[in-house]
GUSE-441073 format. One record per atom (N, C-alpha, C): residue number from 0; residue in three letters; atom name; x, y, z. Coordinates in nm, 2 decimals. Layout:
REM GUSE-441073
+-----+-----+------+--------+--------+--------+
:   n : res : atom :     c1 :     c2 :     c3 :
+-----+-----+------+--------+--------+--------+
: NUM : ALA :   CA :      X :      Y :      Z :
...
+-----+-----+------+--------+--------+--------+
//
This chain:
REM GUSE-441073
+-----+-----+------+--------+--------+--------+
:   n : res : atom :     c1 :     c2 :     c3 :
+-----+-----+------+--------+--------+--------+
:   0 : UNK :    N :   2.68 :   0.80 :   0.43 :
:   0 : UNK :   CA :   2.81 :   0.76 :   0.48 :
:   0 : UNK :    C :   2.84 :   0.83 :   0.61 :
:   1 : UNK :    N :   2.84 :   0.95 :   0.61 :
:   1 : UNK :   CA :   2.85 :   1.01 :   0.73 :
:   1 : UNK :    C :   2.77 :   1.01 :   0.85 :
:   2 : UNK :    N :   2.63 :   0.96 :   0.83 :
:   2 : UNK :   CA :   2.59 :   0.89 :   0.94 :
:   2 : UNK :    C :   2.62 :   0.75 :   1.00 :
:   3 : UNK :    N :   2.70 :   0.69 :   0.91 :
:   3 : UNK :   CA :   2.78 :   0.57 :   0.96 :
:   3 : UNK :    C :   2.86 :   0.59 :   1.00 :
:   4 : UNK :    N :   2.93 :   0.66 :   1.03 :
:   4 : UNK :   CA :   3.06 :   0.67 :   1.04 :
:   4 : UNK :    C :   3.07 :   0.76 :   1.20 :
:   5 : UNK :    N :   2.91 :   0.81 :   1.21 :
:   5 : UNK :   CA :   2.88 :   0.84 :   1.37 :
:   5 : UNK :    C :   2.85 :   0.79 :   1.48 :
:   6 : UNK :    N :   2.75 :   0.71 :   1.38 :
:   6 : UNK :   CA :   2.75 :   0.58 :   1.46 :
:   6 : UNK :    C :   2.83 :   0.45 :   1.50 :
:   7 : UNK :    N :   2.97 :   0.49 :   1.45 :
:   7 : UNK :   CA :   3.06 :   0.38 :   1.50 :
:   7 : UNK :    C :   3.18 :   0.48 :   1.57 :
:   8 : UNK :    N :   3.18 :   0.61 :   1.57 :
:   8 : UNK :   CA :   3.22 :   0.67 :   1.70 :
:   8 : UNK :    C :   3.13 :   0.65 :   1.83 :
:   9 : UNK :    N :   3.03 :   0.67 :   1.83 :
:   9 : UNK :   CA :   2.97 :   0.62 :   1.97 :
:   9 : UNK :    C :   2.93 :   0.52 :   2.03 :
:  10 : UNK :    N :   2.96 :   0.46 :   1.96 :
:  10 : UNK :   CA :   2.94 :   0.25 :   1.98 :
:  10 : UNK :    C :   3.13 :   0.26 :   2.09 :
:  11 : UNK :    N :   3.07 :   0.16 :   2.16 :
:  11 : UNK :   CA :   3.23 :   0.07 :   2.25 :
:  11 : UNK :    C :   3.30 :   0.04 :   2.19 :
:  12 : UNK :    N :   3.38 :  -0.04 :   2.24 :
:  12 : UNK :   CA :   3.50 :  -0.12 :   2.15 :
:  12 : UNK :    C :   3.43 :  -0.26 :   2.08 :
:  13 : UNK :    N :   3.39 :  -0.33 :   2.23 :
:  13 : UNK :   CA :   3.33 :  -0.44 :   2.13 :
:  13 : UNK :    C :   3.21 :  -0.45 :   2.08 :
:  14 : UNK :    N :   3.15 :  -0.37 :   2.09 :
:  14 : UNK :   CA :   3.03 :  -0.33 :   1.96 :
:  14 : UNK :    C :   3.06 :  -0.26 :   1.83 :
:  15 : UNK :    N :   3.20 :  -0.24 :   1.82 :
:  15 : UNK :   CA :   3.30 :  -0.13 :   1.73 :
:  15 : UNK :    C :   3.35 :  -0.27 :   1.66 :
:  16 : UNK :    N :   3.42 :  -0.38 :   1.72 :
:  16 : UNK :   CA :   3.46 :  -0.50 :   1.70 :
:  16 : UNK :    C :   3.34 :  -0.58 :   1.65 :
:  17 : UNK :    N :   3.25 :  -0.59 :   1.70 :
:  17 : UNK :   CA :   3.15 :  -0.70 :   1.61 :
:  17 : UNK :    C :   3.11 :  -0.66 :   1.48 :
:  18 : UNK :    N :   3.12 :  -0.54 :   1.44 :
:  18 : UNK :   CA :   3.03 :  -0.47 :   1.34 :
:  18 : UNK :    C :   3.13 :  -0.49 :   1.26 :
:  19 : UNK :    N :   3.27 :  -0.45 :   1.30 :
:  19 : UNK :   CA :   3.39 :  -0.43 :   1.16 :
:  19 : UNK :    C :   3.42 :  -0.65 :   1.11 :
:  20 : UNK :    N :   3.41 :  -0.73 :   1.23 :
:  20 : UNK :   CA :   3.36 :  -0.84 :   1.18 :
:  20 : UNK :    C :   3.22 :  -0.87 :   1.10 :
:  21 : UNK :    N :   3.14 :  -0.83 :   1.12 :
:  21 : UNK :   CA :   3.01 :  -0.83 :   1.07 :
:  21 : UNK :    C :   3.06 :  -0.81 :   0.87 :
:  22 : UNK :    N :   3.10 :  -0.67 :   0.90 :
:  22 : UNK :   CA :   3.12 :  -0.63 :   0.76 :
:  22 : UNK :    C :   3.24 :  -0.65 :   0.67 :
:  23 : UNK :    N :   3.30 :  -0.73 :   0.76 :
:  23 : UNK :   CA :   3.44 :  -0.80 :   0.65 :
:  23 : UNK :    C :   3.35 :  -0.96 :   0.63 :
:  24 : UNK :    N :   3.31 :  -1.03 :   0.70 :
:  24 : UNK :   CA :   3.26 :  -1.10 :   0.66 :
:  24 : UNK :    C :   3.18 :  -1.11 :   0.56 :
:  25 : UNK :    N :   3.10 :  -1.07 :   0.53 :
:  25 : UNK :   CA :   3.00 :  -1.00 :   0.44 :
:  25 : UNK :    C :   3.05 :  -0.94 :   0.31 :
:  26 : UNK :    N :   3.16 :  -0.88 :   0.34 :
:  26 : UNK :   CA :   3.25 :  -0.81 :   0.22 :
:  26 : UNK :    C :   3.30 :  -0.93 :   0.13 :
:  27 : UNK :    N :   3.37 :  -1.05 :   0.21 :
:  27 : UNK :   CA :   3.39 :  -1.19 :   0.19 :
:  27 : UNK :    C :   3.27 :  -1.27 :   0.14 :
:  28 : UNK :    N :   3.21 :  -1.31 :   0.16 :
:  28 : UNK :   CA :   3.10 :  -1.34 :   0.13 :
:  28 : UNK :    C :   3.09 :  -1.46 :   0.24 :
:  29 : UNK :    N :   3.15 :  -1.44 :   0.35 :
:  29 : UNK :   CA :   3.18 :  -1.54 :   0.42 :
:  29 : UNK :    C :   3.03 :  -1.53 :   0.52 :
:  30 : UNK :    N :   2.95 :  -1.65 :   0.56 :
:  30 : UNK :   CA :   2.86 :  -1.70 :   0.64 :
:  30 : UNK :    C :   2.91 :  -1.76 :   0.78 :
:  31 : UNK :    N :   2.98 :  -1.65 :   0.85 :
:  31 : UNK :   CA :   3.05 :  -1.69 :   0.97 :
:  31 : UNK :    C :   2.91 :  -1.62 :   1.09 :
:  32 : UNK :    N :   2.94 :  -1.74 :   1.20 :
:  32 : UNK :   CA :   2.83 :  -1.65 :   1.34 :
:  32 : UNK :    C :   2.93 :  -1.61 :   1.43 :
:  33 : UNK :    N :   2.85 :  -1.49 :   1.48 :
:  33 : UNK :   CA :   2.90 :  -1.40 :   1.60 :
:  33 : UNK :    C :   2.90 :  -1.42 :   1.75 :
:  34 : UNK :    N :   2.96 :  -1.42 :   1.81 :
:  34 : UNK :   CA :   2.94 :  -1.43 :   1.96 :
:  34 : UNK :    C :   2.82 :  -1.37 :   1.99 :
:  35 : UNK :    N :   2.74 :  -1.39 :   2.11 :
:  35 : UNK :   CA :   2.64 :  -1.30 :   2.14 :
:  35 : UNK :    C :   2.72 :  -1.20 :   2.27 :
:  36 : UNK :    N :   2.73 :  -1.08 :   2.22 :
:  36 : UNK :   CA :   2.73 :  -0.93 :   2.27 :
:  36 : UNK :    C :   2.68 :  -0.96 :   2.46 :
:  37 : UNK :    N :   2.60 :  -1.02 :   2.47 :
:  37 : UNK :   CA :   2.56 :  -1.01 :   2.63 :
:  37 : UNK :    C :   2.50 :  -1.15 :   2.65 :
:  38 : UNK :    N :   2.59 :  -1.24 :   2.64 :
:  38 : UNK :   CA :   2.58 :  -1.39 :   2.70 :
:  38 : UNK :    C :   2.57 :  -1.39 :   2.86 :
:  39 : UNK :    N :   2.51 :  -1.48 :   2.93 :
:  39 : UNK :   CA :   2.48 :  -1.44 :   3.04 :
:  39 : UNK :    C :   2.60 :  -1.56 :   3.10 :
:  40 : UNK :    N :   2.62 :  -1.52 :   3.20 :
:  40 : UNK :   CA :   2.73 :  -1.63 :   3.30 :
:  40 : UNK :    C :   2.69 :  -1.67 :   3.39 :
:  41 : UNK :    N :   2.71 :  -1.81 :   3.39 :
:  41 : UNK :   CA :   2.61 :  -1.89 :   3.48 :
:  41 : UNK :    C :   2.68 :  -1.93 :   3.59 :
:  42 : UNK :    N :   2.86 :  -1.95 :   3.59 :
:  42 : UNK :   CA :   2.97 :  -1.92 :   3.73 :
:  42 : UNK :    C :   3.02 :  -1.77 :   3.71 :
:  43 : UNK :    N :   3.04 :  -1.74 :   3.83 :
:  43 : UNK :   CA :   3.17 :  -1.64 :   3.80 :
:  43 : UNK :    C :   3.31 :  -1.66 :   3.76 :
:  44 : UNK :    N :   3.37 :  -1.55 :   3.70 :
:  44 : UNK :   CA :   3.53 :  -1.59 :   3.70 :
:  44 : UNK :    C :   3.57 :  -1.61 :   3.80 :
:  45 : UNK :    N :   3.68 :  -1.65 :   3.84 :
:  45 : UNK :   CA :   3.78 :  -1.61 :   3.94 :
:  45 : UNK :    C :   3.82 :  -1.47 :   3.97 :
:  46 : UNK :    N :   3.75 :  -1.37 :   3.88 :
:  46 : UNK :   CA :   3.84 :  -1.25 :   3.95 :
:  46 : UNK :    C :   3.72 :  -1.19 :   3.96 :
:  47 : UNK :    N :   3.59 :  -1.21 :   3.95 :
:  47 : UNK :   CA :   3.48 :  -1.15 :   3.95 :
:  47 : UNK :    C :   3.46 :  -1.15 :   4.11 :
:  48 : UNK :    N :   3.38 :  -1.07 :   4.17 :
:  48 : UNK :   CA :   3.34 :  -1.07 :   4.34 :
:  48 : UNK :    C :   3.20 :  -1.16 :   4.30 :
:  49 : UNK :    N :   3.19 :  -1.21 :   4.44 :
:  49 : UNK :   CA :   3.10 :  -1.27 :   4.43 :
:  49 : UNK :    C :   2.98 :  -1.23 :   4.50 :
:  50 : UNK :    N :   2.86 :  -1.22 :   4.42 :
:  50 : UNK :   CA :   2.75 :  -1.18 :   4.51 :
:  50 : UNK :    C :   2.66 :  -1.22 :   4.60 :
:  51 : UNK :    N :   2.61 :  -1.24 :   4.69 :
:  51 : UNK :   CA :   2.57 :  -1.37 :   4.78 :
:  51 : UNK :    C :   2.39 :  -1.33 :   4.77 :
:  52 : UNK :    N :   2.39 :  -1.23 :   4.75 :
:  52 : UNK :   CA :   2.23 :  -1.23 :   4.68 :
:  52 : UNK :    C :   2.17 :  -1.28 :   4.58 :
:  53 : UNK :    N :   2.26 :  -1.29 :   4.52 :
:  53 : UNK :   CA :   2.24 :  -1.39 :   4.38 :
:  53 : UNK :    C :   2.23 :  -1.54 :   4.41 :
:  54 : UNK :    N :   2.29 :  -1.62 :   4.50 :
:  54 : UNK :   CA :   2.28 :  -1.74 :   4.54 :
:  54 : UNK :    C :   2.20 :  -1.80 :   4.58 :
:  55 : UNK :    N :   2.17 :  -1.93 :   4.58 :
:  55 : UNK :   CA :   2.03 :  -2.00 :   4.63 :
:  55 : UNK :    C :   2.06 :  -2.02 :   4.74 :
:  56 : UNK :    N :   2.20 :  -2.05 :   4.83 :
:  56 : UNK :   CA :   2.24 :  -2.10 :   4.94 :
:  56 : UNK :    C :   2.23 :  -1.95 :   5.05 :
:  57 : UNK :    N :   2.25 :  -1.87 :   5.03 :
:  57 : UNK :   CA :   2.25 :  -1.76 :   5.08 :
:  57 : UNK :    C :   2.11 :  -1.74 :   5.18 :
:  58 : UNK :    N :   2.16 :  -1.73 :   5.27 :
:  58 : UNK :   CA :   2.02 :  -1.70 :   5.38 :
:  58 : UNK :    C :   2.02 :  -1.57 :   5.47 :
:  59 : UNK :    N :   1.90 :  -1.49 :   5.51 :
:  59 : UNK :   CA :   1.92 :  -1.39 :   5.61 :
:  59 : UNK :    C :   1.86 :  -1.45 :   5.73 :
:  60 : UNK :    N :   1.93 :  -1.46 :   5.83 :
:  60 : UNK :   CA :   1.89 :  -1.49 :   6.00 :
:  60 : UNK :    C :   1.80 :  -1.35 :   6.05 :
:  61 : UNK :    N :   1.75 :  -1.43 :   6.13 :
:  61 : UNK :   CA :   1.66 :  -1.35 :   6.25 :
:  61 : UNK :    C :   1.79 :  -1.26 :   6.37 :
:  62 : UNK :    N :   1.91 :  -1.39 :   6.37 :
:  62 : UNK :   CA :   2.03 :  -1.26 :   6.45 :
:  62 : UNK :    C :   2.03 :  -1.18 :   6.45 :
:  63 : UNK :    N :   2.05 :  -1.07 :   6.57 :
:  63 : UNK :   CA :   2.10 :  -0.98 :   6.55 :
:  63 : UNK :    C :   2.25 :  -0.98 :   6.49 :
:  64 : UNK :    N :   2.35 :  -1.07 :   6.57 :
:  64 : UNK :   CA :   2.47 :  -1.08 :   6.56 :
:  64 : UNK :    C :   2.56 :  -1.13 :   6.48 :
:  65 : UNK :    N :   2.47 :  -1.23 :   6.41 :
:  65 : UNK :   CA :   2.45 :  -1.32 :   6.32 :
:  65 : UNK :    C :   2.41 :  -1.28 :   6.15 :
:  66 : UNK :    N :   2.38 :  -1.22 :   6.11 :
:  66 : UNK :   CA :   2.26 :  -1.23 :   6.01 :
:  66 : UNK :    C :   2.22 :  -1.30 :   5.91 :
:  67 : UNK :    N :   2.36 :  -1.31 :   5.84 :
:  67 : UNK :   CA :   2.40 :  -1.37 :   5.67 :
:  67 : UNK :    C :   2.42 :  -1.51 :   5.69 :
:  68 : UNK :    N :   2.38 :  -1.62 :   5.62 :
:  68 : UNK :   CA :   2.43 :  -1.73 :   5.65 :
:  68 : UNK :    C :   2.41 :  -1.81 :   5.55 :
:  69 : UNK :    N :   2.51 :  -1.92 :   5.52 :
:  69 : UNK :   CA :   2.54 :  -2.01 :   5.35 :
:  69 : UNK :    C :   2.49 :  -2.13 :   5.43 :
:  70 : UNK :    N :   2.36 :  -2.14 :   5.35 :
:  70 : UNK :   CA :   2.38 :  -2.31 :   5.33 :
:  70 : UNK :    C :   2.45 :  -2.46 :   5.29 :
:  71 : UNK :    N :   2.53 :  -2.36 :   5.22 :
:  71 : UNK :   CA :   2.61 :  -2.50 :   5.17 :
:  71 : UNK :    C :   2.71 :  -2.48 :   5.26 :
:  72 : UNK :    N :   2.78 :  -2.38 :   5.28 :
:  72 : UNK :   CA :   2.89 :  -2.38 :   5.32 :
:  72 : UNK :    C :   2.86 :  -2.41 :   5.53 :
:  73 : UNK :    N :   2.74 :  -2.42 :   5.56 :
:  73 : UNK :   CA :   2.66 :  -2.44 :   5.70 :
:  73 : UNK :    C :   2.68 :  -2.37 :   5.81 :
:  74 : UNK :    N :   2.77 :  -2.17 :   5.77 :
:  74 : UNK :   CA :   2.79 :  -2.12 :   5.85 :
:  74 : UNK :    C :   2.69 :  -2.01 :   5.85 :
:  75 : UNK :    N :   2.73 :  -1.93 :   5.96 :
:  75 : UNK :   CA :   2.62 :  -1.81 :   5.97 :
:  75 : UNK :    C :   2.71 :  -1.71 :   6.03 :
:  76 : UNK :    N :   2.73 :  -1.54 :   5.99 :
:  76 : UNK :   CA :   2.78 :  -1.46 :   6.09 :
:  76 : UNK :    C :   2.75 :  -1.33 :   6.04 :
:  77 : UNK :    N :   2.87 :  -1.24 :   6.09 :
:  77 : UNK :   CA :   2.84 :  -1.09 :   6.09 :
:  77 : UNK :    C :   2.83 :  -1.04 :   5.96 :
:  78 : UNK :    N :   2.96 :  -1.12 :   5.85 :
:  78 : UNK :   CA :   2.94 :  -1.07 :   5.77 :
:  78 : UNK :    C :   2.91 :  -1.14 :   5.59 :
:  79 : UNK :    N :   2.88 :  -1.11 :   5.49 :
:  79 : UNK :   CA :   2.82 :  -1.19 :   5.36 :
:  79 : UNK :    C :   2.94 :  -1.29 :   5.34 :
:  80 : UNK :    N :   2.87 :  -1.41 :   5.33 :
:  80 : UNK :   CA :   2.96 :  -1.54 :   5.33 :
:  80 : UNK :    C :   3.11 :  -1.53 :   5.21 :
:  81 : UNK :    N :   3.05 :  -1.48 :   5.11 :
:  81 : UNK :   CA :   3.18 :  -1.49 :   5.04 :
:  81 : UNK :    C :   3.28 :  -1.43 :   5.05 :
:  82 : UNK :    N :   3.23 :  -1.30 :   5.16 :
:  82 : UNK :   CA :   3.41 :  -1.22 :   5.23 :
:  82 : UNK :    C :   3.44 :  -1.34 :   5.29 :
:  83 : UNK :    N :   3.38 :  -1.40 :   5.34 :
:  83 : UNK :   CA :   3.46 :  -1.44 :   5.48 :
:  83 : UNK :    C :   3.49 :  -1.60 :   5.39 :
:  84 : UNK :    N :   3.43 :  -1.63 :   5.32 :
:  84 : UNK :   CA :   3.54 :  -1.76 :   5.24 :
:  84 : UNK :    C :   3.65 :  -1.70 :   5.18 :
:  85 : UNK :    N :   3.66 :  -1.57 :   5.12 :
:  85 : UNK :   CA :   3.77 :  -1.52 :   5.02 :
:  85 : UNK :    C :   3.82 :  -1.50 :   5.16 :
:  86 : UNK :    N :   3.84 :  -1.41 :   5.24 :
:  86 : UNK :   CA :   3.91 :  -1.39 :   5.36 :
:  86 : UNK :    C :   4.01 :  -1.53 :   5.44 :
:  87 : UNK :    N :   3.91 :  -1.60 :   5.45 :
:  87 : UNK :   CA :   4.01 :  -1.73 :   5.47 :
:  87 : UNK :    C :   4.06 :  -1.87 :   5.42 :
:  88 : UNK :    N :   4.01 :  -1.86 :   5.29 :
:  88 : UNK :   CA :   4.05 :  -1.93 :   5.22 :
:  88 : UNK :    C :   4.18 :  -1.87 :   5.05 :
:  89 : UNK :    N :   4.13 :  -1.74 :   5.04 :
:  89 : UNK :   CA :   4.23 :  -1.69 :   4.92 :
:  89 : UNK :    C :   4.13 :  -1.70 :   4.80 :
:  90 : UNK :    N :   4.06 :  -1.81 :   4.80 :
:  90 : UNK :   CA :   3.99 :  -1.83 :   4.71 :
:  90 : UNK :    C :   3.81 :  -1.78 :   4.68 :
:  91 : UNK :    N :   3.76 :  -1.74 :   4.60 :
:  91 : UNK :   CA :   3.63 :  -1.74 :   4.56 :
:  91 : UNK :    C :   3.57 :  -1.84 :   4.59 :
:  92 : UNK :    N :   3.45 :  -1.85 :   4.65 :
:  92 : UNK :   CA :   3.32 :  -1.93 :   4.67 :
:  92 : UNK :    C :   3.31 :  -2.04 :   4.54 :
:  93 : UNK :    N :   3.31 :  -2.13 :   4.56 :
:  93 : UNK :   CA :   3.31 :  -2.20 :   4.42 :
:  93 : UNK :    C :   3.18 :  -2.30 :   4.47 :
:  94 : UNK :    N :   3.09 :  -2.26 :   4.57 :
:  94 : UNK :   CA :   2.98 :  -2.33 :   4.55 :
:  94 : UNK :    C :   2.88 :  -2.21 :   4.53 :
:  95 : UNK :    N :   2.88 :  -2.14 :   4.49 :
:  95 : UNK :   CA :   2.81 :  -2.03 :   4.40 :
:  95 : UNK :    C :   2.70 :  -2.08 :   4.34 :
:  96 : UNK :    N :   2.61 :  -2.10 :   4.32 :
:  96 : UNK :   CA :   2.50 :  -2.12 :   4.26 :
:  96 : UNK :    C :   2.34 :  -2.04 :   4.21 :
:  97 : UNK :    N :   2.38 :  -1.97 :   4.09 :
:  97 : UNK :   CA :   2.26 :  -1.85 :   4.09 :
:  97 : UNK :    C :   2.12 :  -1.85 :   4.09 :
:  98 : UNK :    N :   2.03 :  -1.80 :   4.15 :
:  98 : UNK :   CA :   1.91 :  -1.81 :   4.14 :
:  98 : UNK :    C :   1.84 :  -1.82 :   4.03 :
:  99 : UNK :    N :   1.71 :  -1.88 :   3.98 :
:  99 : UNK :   CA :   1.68 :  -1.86 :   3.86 :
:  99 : UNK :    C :   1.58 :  -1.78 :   3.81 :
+-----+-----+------+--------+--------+--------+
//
């Protein structure tokens, strides 16, 4: 008992939360499924930053002055495309597309 009870001091919240689901269910005799713990995200949120190395559209130039440049979006400049869409647009890159 007291090694259980250590091991859910050092667990997170939501690994603290799936377990105390886990075992009411079970107490229940209930056959319920769990979220998976580390699902992978295939858009970002809206409030997430966006990474432009992760993208397929994302290209590095031979520029000096130039370097970074989006394919989709068909520009090229000084700095990684999705500052400069959030910068003038307000919004996140929503042609985001991750590598596979």
């Amino acid at each position: 008992m007291l090694q259980f009870i250590i091991i859910i001091i050092n667990m997170d919240n939501l690994s603290k939360k799936l377990l105390l689901k886990t075992l009411s269910t079970q107490a229940l005799g209930v056959n319920a499924k769990l979220p998976a713990a580390s699902a992978k995200k295939s858009k970002p949120d809206s409030n997430d930053k966006i990474n432009c190395y992760l993208c397929i559209h994302f290209h590095i130039t031979w520029e000096r002055k130039f370097p970074y440049s989006c394919r989709a979006h068909g520009f090229k400049g000084p700095q990684i495309p999705s500052v400069v869409v959030f910068t003038s647009s307000g919004e996140q890159c929503h042609l985001f597309t991750p590598k596979n």
